[in-house]
DSSP file (Angstrom, degrees, kcal/mol; ACC not computed):
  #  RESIDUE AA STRUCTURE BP1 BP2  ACC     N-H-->O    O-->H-N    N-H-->O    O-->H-N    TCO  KAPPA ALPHA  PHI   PSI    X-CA   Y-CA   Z-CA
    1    1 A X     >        0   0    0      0, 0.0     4,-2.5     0, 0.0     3,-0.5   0.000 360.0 360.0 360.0 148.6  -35.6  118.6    1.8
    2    2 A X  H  >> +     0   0    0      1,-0.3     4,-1.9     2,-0.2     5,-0.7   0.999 360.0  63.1 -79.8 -51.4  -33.1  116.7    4.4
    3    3 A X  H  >5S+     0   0    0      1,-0.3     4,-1.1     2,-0.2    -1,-0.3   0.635  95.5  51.1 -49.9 -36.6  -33.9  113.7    2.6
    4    4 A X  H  >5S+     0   0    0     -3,-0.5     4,-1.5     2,-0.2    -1,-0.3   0.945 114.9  48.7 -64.8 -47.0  -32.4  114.9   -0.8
    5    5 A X  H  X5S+     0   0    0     -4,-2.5     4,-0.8     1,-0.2    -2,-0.2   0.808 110.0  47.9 -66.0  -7.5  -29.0  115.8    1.3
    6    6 A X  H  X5S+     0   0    0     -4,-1.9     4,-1.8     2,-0.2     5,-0.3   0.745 115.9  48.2-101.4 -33.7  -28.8  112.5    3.2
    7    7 A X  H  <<S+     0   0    0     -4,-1.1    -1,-0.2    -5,-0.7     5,-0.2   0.857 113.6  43.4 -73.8 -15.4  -29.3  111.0   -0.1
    8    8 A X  H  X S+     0   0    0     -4,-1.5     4,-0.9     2,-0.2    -2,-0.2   0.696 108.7  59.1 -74.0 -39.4  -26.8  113.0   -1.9
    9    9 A X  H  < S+     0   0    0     -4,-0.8     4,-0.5    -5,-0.3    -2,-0.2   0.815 112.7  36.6 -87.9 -31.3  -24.4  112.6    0.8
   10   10 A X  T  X S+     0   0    0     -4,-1.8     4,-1.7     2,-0.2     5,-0.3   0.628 107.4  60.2 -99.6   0.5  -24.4  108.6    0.5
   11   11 A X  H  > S+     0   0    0     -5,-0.3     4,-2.8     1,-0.2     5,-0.4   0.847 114.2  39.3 -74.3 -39.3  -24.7  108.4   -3.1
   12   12 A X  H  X S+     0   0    0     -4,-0.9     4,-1.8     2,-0.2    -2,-0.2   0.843 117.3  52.3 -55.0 -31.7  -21.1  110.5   -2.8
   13   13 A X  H  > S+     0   0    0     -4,-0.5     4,-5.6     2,-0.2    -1,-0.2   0.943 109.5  48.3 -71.8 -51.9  -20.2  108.2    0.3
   14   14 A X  H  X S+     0   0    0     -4,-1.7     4,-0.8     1,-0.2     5,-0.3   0.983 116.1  42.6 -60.9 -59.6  -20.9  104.9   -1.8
   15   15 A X  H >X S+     0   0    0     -4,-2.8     4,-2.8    -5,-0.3     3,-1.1   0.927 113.5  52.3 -67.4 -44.2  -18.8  106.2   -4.9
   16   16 A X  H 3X S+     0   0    0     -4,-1.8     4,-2.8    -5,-0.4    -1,-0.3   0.968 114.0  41.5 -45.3 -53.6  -15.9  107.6   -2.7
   17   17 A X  H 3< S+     0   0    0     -4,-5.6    -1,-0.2     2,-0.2    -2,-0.2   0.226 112.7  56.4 -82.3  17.9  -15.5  104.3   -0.8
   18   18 A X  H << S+     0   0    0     -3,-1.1     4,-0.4    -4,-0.8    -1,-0.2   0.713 114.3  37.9 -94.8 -56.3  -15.9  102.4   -4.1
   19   19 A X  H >X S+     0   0    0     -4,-2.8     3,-1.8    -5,-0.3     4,-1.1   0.910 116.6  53.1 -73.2 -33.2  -12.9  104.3   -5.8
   20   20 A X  H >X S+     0   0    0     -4,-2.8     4,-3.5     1,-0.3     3,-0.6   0.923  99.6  61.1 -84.8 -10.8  -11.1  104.2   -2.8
   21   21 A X  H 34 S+     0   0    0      1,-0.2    -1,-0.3     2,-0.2     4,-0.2   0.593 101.3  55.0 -51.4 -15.1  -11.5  100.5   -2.4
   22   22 A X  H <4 S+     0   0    0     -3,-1.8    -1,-0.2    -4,-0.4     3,-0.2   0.805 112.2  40.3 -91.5 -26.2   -9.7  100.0   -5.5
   23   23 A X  H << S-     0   0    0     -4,-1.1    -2,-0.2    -3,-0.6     2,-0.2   0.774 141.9  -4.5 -76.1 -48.2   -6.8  101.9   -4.5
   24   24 A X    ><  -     0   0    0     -4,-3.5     3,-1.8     1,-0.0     4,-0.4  -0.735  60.1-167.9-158.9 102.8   -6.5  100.7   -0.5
   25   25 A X  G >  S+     0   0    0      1,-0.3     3,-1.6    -4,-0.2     4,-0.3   0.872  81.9  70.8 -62.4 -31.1   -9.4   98.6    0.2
   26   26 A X  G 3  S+     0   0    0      1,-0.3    -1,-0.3     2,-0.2     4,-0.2   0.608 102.0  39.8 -56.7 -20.8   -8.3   99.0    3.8
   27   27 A X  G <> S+     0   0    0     -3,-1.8     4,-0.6    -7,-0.2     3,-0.4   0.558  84.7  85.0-100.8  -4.5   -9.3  102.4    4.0
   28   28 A X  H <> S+     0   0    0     -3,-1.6     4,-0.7    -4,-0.4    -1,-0.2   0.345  85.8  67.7-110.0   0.9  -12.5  102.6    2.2
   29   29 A X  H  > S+     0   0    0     -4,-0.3     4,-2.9     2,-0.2    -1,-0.3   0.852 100.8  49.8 -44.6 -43.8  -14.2  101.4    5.8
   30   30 A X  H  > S+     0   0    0     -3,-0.4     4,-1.2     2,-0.3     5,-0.3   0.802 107.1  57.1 -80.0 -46.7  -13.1  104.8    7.2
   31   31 A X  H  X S+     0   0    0     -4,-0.6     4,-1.0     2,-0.2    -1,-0.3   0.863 112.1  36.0 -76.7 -34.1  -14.7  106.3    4.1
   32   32 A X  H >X S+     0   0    0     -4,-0.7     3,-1.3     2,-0.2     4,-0.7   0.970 112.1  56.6 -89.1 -55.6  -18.1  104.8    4.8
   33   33 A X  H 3X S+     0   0    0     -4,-2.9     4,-0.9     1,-0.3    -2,-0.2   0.513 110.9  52.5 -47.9 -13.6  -17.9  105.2    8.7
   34   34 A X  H >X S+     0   0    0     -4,-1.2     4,-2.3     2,-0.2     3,-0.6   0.943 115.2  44.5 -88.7 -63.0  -17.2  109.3    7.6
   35   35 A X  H <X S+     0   0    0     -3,-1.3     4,-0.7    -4,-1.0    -2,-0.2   0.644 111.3  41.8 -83.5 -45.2  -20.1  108.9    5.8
   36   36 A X  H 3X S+     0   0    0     -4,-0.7     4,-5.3     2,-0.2    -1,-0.3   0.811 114.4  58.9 -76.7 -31.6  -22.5  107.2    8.0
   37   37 A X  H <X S+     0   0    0     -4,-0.9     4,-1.2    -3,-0.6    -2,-0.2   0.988 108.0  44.5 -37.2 -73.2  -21.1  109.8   11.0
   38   38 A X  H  < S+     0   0    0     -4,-2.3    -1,-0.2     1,-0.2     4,-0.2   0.809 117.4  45.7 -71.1 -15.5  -22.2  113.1    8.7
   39   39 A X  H >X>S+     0   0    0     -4,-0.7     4,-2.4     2,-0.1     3,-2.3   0.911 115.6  51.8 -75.5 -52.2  -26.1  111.2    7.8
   40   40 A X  H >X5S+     0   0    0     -4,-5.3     3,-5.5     1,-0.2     4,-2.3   0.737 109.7  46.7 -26.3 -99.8  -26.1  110.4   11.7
   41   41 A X  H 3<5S+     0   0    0     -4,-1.2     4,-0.3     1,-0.3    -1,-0.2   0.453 117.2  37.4 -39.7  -5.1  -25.5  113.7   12.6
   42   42 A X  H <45S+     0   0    0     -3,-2.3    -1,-0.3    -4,-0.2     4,-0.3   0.617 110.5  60.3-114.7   5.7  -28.1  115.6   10.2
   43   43 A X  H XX5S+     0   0    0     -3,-5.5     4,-1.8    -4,-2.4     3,-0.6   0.695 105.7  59.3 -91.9 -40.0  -30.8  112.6   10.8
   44   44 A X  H 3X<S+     0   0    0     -4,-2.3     4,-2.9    -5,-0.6     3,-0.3   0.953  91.8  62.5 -45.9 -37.1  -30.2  114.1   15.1
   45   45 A X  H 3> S+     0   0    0     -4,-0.3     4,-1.5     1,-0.2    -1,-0.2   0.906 111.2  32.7 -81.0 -12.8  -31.2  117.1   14.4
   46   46 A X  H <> S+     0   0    0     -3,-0.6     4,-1.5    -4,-0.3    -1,-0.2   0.462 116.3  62.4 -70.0 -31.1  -34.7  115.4   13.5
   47   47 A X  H  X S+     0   0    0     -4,-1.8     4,-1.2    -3,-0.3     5,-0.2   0.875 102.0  48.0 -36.7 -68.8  -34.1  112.9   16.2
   48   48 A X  H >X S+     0   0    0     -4,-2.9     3,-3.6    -5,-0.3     4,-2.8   0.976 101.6  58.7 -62.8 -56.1  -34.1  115.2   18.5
   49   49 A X  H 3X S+     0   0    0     -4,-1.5     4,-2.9     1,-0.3    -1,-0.2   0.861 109.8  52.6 -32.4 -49.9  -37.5  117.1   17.3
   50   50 A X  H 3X S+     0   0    0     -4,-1.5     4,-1.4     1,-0.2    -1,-0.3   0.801 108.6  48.2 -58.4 -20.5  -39.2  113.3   18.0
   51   51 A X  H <X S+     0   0    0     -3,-3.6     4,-3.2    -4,-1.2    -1,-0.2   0.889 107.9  51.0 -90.6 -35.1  -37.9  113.1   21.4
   52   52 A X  H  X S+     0   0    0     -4,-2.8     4,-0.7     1,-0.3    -2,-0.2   0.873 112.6  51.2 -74.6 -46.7  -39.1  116.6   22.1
   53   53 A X  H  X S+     0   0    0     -4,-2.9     4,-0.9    -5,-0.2     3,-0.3   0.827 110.7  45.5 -47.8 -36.2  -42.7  115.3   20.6
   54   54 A X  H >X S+     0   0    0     -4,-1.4     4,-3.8     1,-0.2     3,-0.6   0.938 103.2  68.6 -86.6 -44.4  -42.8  112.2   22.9
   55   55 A X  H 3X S+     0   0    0     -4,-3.2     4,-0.6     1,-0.2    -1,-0.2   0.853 109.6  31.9 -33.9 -37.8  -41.8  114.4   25.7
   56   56 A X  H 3< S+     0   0    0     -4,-0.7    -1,-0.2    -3,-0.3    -2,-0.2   0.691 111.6  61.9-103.4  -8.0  -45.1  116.2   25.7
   57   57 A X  H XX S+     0   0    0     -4,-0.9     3,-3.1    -3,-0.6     4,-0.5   0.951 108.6  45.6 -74.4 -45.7  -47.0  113.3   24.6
   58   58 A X  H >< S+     0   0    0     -4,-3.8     3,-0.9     1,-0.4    -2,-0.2   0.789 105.5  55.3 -73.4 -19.1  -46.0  111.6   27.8
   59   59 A X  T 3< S+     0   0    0     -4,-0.6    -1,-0.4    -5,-0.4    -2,-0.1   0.541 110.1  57.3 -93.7   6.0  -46.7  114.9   30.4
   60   60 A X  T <4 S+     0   0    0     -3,-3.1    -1,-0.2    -4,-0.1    -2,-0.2   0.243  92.2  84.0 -83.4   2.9  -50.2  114.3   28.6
   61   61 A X    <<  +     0   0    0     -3,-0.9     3,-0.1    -4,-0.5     0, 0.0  -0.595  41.4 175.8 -93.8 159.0  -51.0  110.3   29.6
   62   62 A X    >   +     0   0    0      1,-0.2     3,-1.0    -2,-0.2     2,-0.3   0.307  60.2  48.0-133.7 -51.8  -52.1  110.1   32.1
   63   63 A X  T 3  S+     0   0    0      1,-0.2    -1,-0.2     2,-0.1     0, 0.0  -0.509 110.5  29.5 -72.9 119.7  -52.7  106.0   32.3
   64   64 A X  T >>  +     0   0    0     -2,-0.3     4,-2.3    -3,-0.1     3,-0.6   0.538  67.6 138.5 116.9  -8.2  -49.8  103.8   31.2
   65   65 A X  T <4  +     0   0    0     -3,-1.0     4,-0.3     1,-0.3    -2,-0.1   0.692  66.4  67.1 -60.9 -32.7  -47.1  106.2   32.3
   66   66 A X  T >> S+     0   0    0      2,-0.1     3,-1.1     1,-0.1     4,-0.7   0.940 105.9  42.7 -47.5 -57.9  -45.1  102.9   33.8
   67   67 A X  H X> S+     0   0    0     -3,-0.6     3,-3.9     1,-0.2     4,-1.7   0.999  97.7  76.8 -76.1 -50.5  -44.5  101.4   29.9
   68   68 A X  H 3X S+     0   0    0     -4,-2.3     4,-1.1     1,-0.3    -1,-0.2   0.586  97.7  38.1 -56.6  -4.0  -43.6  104.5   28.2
   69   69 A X  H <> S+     0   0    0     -3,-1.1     4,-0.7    -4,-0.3    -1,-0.3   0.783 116.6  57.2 -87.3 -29.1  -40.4  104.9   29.2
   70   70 A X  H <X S+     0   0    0     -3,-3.9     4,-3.8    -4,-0.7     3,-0.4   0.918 112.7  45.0 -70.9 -63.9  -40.2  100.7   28.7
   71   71 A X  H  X S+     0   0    0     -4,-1.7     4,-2.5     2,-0.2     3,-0.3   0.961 111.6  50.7 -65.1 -48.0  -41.4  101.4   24.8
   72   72 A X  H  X S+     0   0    0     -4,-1.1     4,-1.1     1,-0.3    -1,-0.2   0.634 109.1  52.0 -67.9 -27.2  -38.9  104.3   24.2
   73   73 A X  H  X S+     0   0    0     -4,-0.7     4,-3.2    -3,-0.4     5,-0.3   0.779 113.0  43.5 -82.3 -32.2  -35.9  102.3   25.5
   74   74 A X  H  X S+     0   0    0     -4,-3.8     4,-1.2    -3,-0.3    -2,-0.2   0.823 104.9  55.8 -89.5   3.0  -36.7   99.5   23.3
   75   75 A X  H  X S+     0   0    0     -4,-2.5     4,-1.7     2,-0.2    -2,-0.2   0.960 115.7  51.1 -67.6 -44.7  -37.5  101.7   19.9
   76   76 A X  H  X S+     0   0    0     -4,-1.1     4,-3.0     1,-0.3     3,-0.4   0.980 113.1  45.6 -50.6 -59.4  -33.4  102.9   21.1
   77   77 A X  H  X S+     0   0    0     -4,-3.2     4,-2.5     1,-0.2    -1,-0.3   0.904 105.7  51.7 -49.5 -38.6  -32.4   99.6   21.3
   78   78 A X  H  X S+     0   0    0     -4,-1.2     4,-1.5    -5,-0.3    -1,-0.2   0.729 115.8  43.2 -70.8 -28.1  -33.8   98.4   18.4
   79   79 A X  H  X S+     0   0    0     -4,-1.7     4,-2.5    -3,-0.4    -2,-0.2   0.840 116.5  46.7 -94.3 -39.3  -32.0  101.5   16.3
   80   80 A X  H  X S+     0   0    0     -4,-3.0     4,-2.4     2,-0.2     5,-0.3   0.942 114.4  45.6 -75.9 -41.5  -28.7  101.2   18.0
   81   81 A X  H  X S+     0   0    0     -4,-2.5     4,-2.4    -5,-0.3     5,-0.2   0.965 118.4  45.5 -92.3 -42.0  -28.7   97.2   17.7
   82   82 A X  H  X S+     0   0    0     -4,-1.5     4,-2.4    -5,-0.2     5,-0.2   0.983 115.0  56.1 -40.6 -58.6  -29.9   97.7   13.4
   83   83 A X  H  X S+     0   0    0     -4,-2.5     4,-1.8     1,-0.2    -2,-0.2   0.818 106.1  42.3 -23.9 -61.1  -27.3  100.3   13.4
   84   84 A X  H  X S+     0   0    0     -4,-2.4     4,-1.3     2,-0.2    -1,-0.2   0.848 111.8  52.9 -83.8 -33.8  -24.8   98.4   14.3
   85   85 A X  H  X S+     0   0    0     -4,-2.4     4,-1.2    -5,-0.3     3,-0.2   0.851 101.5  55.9 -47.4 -36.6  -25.4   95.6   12.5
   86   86 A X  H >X S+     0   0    0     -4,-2.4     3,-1.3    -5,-0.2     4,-1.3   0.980 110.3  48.9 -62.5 -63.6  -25.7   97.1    9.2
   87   87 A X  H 3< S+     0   0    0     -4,-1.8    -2,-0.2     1,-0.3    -1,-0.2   0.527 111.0  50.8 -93.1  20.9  -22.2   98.6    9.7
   88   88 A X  H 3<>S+     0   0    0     -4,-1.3     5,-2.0    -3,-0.2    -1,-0.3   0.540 109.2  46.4 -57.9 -22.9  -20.9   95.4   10.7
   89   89 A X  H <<5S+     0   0    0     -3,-1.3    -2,-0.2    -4,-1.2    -3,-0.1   0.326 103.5  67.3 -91.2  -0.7  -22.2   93.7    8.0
   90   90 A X  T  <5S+     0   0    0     -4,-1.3    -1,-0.2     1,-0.1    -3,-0.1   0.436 103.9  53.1 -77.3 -13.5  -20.7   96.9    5.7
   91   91 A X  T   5S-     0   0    0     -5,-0.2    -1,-0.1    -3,-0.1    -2,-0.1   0.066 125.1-103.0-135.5  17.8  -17.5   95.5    6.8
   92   92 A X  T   5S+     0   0    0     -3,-0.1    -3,-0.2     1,-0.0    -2,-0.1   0.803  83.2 125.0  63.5  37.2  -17.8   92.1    5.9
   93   93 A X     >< +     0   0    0     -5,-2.0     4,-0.7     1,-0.2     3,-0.3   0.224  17.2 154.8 -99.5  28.0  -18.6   90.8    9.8
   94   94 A X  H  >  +     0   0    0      2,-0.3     4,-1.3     1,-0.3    -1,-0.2   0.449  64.2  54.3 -27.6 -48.5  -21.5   89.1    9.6
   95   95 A X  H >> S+     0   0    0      2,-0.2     3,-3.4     1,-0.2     4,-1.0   0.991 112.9  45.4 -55.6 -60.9  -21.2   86.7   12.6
   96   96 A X  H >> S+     0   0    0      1,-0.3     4,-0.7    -3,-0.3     3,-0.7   0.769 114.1  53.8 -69.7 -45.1  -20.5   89.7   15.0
   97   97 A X  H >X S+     0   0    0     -4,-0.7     4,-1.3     1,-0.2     3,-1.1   0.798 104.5  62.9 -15.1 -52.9  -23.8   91.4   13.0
   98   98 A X  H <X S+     0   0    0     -3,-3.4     4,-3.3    -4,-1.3     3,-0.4   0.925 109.4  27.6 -59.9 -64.5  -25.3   88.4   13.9
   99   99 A X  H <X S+     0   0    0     -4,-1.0     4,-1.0    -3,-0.7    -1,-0.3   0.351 103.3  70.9-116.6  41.6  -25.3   88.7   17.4
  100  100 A X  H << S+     0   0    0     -3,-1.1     4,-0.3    -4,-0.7    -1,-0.2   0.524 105.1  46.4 -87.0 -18.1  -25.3   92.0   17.8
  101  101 A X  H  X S+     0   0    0     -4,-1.3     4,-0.5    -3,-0.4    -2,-0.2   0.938 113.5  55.2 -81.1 -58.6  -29.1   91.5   16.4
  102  102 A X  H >X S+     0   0    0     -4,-3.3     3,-3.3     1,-0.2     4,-1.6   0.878 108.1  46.1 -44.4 -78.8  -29.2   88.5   19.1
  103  103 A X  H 3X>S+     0   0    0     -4,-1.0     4,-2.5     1,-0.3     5,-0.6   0.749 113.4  46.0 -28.0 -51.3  -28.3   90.6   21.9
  104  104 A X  H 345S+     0   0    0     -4,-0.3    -1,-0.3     1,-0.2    -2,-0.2   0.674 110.1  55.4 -84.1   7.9  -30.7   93.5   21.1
  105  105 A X  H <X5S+     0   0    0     -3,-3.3     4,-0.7    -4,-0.5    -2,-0.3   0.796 107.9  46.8-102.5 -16.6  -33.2   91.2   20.6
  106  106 A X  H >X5S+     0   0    0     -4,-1.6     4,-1.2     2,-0.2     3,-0.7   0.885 116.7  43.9 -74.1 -32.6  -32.6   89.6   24.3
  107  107 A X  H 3X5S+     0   0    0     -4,-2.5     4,-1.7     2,-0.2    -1,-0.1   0.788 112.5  53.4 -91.0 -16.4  -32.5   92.9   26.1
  108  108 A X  H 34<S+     0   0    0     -5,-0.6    -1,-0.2     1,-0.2    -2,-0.2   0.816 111.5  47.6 -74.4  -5.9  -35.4   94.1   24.1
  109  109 A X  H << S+     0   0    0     -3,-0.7    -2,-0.2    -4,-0.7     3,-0.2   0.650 111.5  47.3 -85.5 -21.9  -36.8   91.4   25.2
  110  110 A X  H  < S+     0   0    0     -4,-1.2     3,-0.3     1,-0.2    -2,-0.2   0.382 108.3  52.8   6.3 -61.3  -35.8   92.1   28.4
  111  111 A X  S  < S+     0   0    0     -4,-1.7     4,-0.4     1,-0.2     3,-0.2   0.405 104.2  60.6-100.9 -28.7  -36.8   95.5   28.4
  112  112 A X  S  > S+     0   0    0      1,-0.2     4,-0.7    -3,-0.2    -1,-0.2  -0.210  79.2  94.7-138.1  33.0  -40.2   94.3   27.4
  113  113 A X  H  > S+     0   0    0     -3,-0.3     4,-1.8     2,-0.2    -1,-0.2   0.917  77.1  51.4 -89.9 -49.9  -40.8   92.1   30.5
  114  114 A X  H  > S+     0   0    0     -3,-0.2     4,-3.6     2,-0.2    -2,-0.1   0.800 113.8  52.8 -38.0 -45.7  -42.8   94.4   33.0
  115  115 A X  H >4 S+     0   0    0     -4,-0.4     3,-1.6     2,-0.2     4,-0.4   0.883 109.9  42.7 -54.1 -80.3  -45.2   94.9   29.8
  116  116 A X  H >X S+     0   0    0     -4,-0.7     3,-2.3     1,-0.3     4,-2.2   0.639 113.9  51.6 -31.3 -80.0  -45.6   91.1   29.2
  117  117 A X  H 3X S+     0   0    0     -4,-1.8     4,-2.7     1,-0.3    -1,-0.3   0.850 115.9  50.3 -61.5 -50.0  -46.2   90.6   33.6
  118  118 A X  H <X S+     0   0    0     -4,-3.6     4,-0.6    -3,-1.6    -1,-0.3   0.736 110.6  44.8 -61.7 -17.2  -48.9   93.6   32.9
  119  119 A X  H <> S+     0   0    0     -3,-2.3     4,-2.5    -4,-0.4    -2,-0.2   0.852 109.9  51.5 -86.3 -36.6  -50.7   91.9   30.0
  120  120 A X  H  X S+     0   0    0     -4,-2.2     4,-1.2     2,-0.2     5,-0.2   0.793 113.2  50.9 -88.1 -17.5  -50.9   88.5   31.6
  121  121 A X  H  X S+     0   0    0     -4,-2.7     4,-3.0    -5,-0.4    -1,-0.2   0.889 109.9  48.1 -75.8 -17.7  -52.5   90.3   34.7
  122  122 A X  H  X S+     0   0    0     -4,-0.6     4,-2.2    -5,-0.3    -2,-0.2   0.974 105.3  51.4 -58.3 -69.3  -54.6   91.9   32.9
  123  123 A X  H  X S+     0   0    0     -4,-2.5     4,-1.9     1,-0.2    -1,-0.2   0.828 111.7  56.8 -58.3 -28.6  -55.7   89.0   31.0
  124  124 A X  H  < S+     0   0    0     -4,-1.2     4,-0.5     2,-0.2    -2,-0.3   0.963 102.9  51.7 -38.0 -74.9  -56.1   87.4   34.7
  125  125 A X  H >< S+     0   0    0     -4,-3.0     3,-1.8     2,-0.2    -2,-0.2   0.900 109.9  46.0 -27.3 -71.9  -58.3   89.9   35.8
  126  126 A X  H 3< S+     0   0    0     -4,-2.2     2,-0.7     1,-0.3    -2,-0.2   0.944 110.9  59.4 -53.7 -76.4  -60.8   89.6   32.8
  127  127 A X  T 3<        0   0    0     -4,-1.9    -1,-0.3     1,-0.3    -2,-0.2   0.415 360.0 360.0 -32.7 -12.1  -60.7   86.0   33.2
  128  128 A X    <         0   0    0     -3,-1.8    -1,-0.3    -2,-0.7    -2,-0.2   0.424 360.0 360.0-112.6 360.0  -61.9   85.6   36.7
């Protein structure tokens, strides 16, 4: 199961960049950013398989075809802007964590405007 290796692989991350923190604290960033690099890359190949699903869910809508590209960019955003936060806050940055969450949450918000202008016509519509 990938799940056992990506768990294997950071219990191993966590204990490398622990020992090597005692040794050169400076370096034991390097040692989790190795770390989070090789989970990235075996959590893609699984990545990819969802994208490859949504790909055929979408050449099978037929109504709604406008948002779905809308929803897909902000599920990306929303992983890229956790992402980086996490390993800013792995690195003792917390403000720039901070608004690196502020920032994905204005262009997901952003992103999530055309939905929002179709629900309140909608809700127009019905109303009248």
């Amino acid at each position: 199961m990938d799940i056992i290796k990506i768990a294997l692989i950071a219990l191993v991350g966590v204990i490398c960049a622990q020992v090597v923190k005692g040794f050169k604290p400076e370096f034991a960033i390097y040692v989790v950013l190795a770390t989070v690099v090789i989970i990235f890359t075996l959590a893609l190949e699984k990545l990819m398989a969802v994208f490859s699903f949504l790909e055929s869910i979408y050449g099978n809508i037929t109504y709604g075809k406008t948002f779905f590209p809308i929803i897909i960019k902000v599920l990306v955003v929303a992983y890229i802007a956790d992402f980086t936060s996490q390993l800013c806050k792995d690195s003792g940055e917390g403000a720039i964590a901070g608004k690196v969450e502020l920032a994905g949450k204005i262009i997901i918000f952003y992103l999530a405007i055309p939905i929002l202008i179709a629900i309140l016509q909608l809700i127009n519509s019905v109303l009248q």
